[in-house]
MARRO-258668 format. One record per atom (N, C-alpha, C): residue number from 1; residue in one letter; atom name; x, y, z. Coordinates in steps of 0.02 Angstrom, whole numbers, plus 50000, padded with zeros to 5 digits. Layout:
<nodes>
NODE NUM A CA X Y Z
...
</nodes>
This chain:
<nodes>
NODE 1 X N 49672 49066 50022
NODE 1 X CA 49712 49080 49962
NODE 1 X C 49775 49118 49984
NODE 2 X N 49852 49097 49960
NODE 2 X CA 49906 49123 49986
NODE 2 X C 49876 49211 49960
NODE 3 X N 49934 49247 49972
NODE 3 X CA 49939 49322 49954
NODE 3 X C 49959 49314 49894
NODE 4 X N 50001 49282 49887
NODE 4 X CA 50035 49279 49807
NODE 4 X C 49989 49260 49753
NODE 5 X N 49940 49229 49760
NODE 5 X CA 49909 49223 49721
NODE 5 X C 49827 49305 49730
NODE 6 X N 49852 49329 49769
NODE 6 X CA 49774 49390 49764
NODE 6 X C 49779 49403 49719
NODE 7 X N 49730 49434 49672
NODE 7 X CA 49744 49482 49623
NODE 7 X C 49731 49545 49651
NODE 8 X N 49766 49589 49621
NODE 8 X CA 49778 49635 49643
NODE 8 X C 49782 49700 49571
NODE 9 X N 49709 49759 49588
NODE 9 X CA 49721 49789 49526
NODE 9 X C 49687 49859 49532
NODE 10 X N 49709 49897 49511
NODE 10 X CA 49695 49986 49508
NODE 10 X C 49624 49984 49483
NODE 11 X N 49576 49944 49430
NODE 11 X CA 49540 49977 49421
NODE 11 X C 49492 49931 49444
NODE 12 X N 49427 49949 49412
NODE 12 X CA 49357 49930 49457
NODE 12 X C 49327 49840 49430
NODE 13 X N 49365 49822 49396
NODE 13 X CA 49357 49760 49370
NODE 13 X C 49411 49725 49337
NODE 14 X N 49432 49663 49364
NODE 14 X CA 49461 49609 49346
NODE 14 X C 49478 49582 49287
NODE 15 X N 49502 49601 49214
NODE 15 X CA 49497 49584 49151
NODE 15 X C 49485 49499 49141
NODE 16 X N 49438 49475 49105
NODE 16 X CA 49461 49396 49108
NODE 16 X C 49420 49366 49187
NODE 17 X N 49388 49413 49225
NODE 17 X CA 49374 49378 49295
NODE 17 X C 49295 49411 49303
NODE 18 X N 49230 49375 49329
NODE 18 X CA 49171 49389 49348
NODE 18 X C 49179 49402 49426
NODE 19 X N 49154 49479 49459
NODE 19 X CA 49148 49493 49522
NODE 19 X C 49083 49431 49541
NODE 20 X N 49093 49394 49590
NODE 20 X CA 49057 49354 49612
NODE 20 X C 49026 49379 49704
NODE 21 X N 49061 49431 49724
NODE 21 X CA 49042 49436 49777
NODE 21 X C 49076 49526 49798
NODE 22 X N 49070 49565 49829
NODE 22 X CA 49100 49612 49850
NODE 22 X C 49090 49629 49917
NODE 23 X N 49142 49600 49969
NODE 23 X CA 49137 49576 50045
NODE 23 X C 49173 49645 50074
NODE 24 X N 49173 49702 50038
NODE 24 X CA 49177 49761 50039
NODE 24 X C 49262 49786 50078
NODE 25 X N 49270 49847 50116
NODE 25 X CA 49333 49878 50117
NODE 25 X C 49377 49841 50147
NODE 26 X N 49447 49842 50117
NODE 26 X CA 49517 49805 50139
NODE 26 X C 49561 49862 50154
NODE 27 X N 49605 49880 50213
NODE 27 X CA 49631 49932 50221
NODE 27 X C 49703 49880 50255
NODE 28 X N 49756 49934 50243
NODE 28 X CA 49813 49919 50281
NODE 28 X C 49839 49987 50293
NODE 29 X N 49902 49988 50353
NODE 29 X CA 49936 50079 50346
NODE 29 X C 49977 50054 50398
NODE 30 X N 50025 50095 50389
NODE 30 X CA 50096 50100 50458
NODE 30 X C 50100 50161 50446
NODE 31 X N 50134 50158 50511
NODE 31 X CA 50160 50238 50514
NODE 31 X C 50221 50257 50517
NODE 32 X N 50276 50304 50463
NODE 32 X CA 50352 50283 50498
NODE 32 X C 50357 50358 50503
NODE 33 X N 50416 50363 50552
NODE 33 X CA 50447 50438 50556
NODE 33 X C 50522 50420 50538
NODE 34 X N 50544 50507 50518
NODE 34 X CA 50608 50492 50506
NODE 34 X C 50667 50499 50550
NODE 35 X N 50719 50487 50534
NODE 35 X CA 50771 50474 50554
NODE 35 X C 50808 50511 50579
NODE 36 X N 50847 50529 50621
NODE 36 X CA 50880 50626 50635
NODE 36 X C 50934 50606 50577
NODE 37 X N 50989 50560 50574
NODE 37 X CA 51031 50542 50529
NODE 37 X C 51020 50561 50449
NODE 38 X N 50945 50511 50464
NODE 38 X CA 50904 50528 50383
NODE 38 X C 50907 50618 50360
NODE 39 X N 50886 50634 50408
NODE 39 X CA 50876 50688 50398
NODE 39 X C 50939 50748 50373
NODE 40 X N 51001 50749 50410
NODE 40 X CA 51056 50784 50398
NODE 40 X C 51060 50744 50343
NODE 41 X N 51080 50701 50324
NODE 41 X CA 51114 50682 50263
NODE 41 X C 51073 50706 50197
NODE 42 X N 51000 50715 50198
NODE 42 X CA 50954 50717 50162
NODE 42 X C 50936 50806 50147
NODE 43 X N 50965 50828 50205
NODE 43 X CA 50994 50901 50187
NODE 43 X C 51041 50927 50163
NODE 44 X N 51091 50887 50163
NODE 44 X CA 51156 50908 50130
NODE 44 X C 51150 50893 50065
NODE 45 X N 51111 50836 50049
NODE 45 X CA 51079 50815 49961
NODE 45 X C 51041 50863 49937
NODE 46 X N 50991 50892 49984
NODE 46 X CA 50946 50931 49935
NODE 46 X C 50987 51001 49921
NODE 47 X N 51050 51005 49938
NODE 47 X CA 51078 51083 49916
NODE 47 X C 51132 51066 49853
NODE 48 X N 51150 50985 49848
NODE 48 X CA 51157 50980 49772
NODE 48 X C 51120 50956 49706
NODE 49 X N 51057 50919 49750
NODE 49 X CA 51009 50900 49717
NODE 49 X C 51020 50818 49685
NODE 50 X N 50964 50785 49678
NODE 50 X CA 50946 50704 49669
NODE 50 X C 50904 50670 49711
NODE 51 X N 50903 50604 49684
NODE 51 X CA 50858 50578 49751
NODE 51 X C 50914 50559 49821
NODE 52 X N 50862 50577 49866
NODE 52 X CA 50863 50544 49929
NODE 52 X C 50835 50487 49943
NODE 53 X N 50914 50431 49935
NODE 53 X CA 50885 50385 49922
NODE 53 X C 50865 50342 49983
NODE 54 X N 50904 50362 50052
NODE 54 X CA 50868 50342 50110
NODE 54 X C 50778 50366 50112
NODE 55 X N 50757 50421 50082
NODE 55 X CA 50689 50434 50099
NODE 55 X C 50673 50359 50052
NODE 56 X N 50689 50377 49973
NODE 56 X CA 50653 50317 49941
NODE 56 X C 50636 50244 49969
NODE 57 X N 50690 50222 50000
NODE 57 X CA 50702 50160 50026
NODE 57 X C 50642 50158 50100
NODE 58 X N 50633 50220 50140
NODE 58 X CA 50597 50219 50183
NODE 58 X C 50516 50205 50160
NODE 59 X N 50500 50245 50097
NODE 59 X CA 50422 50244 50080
NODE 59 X C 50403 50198 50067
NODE 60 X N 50475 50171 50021
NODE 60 X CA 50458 50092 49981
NODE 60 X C 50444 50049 50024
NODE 61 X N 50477 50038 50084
NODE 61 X CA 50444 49994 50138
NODE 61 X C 50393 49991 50166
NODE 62 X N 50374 50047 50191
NODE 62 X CA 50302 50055 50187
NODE 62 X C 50248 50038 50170
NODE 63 X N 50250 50093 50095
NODE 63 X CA 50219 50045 50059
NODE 63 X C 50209 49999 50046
NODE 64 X N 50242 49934 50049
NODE 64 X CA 50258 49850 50051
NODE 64 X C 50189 49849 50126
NODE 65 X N 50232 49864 50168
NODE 65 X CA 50185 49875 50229
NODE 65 X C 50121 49867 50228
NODE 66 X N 50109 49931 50217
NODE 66 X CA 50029 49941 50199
NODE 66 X C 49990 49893 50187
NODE 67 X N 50022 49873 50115
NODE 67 X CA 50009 49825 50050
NODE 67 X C 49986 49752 50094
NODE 68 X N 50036 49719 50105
NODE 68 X CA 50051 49658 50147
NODE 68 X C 49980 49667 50204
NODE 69 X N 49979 49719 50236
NODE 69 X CA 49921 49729 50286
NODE 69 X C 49863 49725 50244
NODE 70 X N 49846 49770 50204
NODE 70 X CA 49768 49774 50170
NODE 70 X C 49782 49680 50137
NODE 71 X N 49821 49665 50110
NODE 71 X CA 49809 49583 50090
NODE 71 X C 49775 49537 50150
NODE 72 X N 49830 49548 50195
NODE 72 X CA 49794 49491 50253
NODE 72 X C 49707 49517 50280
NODE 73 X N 49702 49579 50286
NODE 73 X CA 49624 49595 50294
NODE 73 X C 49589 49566 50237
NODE 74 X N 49592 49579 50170
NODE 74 X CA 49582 49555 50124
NODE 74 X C 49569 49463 50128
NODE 75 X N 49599 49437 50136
NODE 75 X CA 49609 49371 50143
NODE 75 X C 49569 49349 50186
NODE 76 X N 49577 49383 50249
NODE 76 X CA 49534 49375 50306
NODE 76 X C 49482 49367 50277
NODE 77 X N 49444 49408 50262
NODE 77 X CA 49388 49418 50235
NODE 77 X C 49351 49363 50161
NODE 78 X N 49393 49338 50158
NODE 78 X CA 49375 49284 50103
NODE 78 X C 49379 49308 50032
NODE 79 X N 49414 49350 50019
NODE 79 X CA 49429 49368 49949
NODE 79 X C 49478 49351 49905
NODE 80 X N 49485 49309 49862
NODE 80 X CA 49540 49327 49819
NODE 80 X C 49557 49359 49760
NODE 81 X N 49539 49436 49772
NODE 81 X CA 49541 49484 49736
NODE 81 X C 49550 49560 49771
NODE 82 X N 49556 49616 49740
NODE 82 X CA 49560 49665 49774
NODE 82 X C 49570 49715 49699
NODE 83 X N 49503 49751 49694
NODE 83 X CA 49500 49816 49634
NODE 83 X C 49515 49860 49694
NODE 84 X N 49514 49907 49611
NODE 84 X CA 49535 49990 49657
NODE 84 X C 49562 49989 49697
NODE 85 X N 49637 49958 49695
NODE 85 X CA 49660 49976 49738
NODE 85 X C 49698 50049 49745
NODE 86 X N 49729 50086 49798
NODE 86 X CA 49735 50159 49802
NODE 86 X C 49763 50151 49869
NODE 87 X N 49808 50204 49852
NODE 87 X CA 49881 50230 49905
NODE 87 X C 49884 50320 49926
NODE 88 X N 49889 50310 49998
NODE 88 X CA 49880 50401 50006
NODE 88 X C 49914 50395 50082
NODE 89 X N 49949 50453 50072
NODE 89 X CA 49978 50470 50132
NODE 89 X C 49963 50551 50171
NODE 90 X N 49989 50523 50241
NODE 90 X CA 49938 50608 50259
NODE 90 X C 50010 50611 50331
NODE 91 X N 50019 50663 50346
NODE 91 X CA 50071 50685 50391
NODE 91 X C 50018 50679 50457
NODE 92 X N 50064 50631 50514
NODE 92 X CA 50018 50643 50565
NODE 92 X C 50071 50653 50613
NODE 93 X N 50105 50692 50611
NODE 93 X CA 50133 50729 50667
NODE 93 X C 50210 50760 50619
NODE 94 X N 50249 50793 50683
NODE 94 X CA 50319 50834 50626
NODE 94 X C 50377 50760 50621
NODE 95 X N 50378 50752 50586
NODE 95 X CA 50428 50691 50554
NODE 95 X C 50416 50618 50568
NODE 96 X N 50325 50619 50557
NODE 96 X CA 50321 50549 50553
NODE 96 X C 50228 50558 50488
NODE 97 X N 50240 50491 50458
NODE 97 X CA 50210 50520 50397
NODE 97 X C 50152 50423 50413
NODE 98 X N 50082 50433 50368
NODE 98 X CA 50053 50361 50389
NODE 98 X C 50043 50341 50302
NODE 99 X N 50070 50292 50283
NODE 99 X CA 50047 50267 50225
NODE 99 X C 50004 50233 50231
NODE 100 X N 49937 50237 50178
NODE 100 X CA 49873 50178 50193
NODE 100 X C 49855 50170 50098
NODE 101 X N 49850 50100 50148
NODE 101 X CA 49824 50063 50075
NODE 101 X C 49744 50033 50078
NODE 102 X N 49710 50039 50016
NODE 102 X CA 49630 50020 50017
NODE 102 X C 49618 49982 49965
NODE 103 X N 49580 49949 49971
NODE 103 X CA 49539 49956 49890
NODE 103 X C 49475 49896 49913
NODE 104 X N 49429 49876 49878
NODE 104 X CA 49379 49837 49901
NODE 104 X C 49392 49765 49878
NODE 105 X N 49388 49732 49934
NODE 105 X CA 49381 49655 49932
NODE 105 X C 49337 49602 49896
NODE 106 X N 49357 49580 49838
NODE 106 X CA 49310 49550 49821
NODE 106 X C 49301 49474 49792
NODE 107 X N 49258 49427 49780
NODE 107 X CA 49281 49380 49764
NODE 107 X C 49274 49370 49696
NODE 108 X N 49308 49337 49644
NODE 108 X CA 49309 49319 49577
NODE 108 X C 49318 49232 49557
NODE 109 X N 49301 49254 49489
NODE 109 X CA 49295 49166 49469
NODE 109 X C 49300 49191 49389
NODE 110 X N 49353 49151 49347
NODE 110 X CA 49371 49153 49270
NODE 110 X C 49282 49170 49256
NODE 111 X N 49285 49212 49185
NODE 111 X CA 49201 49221 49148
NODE 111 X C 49201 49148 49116
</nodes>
């Protein structure tokens, strides 16, 4: 099943869809650090205040990242579905940060 068609959804069941199988955890994550550039410019913003929109643009990719990764595990795995899915990030070293994406793999079919 392409990616484009996964479903893809925050909570624990599929509206409209019967769990037919649950081939259990789908994970994806990258890791990015930042930029020295990023960084001065992103200091001189926070002393007038708004977004930083180089950080935004950095997470958002990421996140895509992640996403795109936990799908193809997902897929791998024979699912075309994915509940609960869930996003968390954790600092793993000084200026580099790991976004991971989860949620459980499962298969569905219309009720």
């Amino acid at each position: 099943m392409a990616k484009d068609r996964m479903i893809v959804v925050t909570t624990e069941v599929v509206p409209g869809q019967r769990i037919l199988e649950v081939l259990g955890l789908a994970r994806g994550n990258t890791i990015r650090a930042r930029h020295l550039g990023r960084d001065i410019m992103a200091g001189l913003k926070s002393m007038v205040g708004g977004e930083i929109k180089s950080y935004t643009d950095l997470l958002t990719k990421a996140r895509e990242e992640a996403l795109s990764r936990m799908l193809e595990e997902a897929e791998d795995m024979g699912a075309n579905a994915v509940v609960n899915l869930r996003f968390t990030t954790s600092s793993v070293m000084q200026g580099a940060a790991e976004l991971f994406a989860y949620g459980t793999a499962v298969r569905v079919e219309p009720e």
